[in-house]
Backbone as CSV, one residue per row, in Angstrom:
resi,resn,N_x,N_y,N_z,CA_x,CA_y,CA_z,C_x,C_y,C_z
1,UNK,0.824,-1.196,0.000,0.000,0.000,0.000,0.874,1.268,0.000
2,UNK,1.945,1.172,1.201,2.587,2.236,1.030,3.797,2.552,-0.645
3,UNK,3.874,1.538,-1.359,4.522,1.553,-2.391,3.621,2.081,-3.507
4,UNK,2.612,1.965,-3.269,1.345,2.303,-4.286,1.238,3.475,-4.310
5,UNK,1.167,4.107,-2.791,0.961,5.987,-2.959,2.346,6.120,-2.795
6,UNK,3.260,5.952,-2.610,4.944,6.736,-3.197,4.656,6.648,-4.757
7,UNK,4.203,5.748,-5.520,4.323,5.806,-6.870,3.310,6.553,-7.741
8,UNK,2.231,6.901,-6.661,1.210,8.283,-7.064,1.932,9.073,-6.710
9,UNK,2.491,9.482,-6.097,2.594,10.655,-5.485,3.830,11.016,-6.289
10,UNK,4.886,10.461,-6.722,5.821,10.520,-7.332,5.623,10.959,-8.985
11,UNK,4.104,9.909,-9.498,3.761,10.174,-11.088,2.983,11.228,-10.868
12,UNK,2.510,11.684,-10.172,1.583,13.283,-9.508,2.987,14.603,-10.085
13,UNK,3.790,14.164,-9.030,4.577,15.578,-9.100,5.230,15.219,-10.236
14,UNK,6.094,14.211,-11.169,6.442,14.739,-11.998,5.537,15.115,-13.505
15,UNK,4.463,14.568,-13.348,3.770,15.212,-14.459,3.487,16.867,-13.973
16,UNK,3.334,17.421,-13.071,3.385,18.282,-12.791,4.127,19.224,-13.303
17,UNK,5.395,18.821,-12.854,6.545,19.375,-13.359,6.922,19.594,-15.135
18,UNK,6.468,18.337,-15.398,6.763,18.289,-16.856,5.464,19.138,-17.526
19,UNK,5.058,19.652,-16.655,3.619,20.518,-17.580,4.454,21.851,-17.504
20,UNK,5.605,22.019,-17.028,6.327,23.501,-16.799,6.658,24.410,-17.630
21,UNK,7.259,23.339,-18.875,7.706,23.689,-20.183,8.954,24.803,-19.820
22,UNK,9.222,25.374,-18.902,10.809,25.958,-18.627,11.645,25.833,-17.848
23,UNK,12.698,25.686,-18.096,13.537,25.391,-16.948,14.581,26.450,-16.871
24,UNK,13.904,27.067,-15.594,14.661,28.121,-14.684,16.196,28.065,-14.114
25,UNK,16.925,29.250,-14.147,17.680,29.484,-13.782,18.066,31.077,-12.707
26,UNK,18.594,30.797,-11.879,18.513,31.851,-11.098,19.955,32.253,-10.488
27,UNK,20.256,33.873,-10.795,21.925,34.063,-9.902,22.039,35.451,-9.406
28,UNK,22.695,35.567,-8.916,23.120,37.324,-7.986,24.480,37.947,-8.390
29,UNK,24.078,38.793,-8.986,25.563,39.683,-9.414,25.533,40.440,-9.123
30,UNK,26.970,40.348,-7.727,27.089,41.586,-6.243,27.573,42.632,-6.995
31,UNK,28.198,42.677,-8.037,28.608,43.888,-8.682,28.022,44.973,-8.929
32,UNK,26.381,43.978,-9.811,25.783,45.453,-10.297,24.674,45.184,-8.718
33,UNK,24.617,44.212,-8.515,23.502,44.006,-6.818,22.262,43.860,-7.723
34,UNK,22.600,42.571,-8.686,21.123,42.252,-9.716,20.583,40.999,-9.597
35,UNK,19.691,40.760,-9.659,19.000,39.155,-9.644,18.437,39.242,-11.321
36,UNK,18.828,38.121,-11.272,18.988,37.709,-12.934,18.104,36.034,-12.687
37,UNK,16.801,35.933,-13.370,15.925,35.321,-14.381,16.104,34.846,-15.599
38,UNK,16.486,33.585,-15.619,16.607,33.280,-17.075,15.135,32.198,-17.264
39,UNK,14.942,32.055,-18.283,14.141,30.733,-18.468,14.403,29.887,-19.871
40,UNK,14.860,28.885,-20.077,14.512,27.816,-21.599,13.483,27.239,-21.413
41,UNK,12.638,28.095,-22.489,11.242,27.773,-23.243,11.361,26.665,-24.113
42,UNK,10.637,25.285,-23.896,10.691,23.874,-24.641,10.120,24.407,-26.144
43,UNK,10.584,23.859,-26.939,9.684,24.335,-28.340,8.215,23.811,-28.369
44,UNK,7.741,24.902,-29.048,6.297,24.995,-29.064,5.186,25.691,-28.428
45,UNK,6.104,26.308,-27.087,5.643,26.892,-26.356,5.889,28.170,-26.232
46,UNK,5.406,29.029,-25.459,5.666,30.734,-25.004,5.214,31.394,-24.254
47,UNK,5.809,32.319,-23.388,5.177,32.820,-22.472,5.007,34.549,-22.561
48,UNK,4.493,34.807,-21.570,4.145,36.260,-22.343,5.172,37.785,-21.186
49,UNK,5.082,38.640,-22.269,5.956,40.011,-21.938,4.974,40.915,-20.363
50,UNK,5.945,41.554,-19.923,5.294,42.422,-18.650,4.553,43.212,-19.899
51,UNK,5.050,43.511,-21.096,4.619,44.944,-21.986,3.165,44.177,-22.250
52,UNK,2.659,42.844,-21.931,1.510,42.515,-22.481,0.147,43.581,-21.332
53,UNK,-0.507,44.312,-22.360,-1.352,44.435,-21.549,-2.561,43.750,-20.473
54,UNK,-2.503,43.838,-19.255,-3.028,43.104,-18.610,-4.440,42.563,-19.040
55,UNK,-5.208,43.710,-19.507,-6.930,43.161,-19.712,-6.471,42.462,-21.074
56,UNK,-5.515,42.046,-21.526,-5.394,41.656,-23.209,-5.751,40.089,-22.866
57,UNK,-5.943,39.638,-21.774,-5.931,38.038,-21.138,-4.870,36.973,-20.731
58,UNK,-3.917,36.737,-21.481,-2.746,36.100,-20.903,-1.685,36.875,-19.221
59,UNK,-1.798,35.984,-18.530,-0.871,36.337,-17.467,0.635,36.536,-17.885
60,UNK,0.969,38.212,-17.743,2.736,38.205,-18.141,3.494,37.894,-16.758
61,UNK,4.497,37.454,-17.598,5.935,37.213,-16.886,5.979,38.126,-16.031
62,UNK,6.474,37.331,-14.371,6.748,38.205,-13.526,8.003,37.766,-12.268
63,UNK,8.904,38.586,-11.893,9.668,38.609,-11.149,9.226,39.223,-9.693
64,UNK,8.945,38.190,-8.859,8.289,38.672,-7.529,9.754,38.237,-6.703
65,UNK,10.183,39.139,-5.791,10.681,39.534,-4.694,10.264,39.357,-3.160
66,UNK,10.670,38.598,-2.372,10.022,38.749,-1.040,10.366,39.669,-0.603
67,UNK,9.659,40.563,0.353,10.256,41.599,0.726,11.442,41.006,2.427
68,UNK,12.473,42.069,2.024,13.205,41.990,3.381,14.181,43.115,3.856
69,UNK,14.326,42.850,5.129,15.300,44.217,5.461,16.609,43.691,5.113
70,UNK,16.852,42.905,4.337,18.463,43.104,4.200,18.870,43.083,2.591
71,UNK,17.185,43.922,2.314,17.775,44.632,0.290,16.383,45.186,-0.006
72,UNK,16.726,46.447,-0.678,15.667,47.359,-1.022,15.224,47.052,-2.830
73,UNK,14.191,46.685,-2.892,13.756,46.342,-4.303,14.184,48.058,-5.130
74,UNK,14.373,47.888,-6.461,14.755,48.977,-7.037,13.971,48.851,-8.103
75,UNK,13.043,49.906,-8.211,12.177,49.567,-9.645,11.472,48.384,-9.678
76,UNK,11.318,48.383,-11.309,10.340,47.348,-11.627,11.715,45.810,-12.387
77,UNK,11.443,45.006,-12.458,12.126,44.205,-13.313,12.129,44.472,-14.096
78,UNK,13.492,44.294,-15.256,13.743,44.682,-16.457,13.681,43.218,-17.489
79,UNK,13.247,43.014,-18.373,13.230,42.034,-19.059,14.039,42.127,-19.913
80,UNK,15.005,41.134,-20.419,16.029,41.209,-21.054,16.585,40.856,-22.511
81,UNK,15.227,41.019,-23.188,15.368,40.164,-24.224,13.685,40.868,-24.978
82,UNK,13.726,40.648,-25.927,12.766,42.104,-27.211,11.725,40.567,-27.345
83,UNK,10.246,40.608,-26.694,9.004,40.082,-27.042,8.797,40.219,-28.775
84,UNK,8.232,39.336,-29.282,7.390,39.044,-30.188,5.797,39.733,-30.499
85,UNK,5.814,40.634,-30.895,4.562,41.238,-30.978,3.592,40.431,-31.516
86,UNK,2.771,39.955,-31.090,1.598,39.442,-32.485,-0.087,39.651,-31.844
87,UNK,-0.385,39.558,-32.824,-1.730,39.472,-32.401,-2.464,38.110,-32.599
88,UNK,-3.049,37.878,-31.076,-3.109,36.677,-30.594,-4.535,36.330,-31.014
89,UNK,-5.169,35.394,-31.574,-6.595,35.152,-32.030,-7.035,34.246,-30.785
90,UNK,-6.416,34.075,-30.448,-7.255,33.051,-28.994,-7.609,34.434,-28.046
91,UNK,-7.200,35.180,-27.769,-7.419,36.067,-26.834,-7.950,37.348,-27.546
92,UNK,-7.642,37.496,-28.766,-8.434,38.766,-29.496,-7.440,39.934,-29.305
93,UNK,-6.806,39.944,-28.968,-5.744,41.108,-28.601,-4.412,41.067,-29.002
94,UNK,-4.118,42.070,-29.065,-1.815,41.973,-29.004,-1.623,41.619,-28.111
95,UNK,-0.334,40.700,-27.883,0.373,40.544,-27.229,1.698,40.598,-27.459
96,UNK,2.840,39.925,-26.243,3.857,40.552,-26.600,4.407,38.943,-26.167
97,UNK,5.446,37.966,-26.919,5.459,36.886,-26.038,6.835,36.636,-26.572
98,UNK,7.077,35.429,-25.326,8.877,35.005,-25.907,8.713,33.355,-26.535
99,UNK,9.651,32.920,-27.306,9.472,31.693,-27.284,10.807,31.489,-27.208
100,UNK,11.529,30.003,-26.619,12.740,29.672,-26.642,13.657,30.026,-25.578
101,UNK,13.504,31.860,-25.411,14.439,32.713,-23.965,13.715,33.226,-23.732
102,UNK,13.998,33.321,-22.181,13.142,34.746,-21.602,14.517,35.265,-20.445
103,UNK,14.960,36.454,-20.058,15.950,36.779,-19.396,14.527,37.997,-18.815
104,UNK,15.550,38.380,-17.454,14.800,39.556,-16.501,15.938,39.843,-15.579
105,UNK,16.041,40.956,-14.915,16.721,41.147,-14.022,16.156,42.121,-13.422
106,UNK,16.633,42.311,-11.809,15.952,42.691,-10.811,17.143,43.788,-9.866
107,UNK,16.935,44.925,-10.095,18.270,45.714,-9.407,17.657,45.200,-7.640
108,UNK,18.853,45.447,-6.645,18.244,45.695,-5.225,19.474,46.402,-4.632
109,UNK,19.298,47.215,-3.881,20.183,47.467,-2.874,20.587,46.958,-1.836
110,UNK,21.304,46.395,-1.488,22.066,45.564,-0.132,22.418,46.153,0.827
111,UNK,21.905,45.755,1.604,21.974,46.463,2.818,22.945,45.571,3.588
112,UNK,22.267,44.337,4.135,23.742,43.504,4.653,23.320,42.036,3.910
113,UNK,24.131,40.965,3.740,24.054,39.796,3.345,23.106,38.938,4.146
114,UNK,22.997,37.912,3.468,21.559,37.110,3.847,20.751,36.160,2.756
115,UNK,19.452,36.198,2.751,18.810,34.980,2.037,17.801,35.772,1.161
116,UNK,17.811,35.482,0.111,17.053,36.199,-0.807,16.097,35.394,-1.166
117,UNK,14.347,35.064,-1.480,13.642,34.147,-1.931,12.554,35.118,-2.699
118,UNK,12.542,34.742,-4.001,11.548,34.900,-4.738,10.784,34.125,-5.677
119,UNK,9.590,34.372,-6.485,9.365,33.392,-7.664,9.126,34.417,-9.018
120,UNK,8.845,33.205,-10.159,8.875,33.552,-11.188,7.032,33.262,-11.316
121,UNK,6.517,33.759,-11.830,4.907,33.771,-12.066,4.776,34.354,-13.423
122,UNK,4.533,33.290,-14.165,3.969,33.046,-15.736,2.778,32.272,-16.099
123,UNK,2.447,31.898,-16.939,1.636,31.144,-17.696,2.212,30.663,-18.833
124,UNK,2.479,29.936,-19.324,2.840,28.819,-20.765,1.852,28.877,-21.659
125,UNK,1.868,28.637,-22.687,0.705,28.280,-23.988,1.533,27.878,-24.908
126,UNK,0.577,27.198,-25.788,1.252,26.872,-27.735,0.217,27.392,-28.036
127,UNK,0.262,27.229,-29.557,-0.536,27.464,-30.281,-2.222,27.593,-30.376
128,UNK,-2.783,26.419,-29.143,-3.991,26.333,-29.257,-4.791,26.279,-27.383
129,UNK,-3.625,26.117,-26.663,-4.357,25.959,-25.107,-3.203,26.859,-23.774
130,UNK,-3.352,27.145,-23.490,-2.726,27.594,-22.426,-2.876,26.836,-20.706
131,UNK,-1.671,25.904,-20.012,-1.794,25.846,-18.857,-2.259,26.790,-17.393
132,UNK,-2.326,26.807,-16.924,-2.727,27.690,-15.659,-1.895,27.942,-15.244
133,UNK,-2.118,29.018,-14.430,-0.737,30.509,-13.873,-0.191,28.860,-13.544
134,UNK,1.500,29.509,-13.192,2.628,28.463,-12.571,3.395,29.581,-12.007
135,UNK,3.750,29.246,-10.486,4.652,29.940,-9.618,6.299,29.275,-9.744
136,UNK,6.959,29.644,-9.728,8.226,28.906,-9.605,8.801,29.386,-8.340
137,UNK,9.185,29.119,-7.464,9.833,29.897,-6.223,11.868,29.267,-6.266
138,UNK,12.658,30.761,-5.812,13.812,30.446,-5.514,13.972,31.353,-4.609
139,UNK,15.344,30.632,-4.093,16.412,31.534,-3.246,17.618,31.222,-3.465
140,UNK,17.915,32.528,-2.869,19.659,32.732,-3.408,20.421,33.593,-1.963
141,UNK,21.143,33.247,-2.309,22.311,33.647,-1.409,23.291,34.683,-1.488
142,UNK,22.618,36.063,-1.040,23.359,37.374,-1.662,23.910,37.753,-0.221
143,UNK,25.899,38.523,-0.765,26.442,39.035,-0.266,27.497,40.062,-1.020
């Protein structure tokens, strides 16, 4: 019995996972004091620009920050890499989307060293369906 639900619970989370379609990367460069977002987009898929307008329907790409006293968020995230304009017939609107890369970076000010945790909050689609919002959460280790 107990081998039965380890092997649900196991084919649970990785289909889960494999519904992600990106695989994240996350790092801190004390130089400029930046958090840097990368993502590889699986082919076929894409996710969408902050420049997408919100009422346009797709959830854009987002770089969330926990807040803490040991770094002051600076601005908004910068996305690092030029969206795809098109106009989307599933949603009726422009959008702005990446396929393949998506880069972002996040200025902060440092105040003293410590634990940094944030996520990435997107949505995925191809051509014809879109998965539901997906949070990604990290932390990093800035000094």
């Amino acid at each position: 019995m107990k081998h039965s639900l380890l092997m649900l619970i196991v084919s649970f989370t990785s289909t889960m996972y494999a519904q992600n379609h990106v695989k994240w990367t996350f790092k801190y460069i004390s130089k400029s004091s930046t958090v840097i977002a990368t993502g590889e987009i699986e082919p076929g898929w894409h996710l969408y620009s902050q420049k997408t307008d919100e009422n346009a329907g797709p959830i854009a790409t987002k770089m969330v920050l926990e807040p803490s006293k040991n770094y002051k968020i600076i601005g908004a995230a910068i996305e690092g890499t030029i969206p795809h304009e098109i106009f989307d017939k599933n949603f009726e609107s422009t959008v702005y989307l990446f396929e393949s890369h998506y880069a972002a970076e996040q200025q902060i000010n440092l105040k003293k060293p410590g634990t940094l945790k944030g996520e990435m909050q997107y949505m995925i689609c191809d051509d014809t369906k879109c998965l539901p919002p997906i949070s990604v959460p990290f932390t990093l280790e800035i000094n």
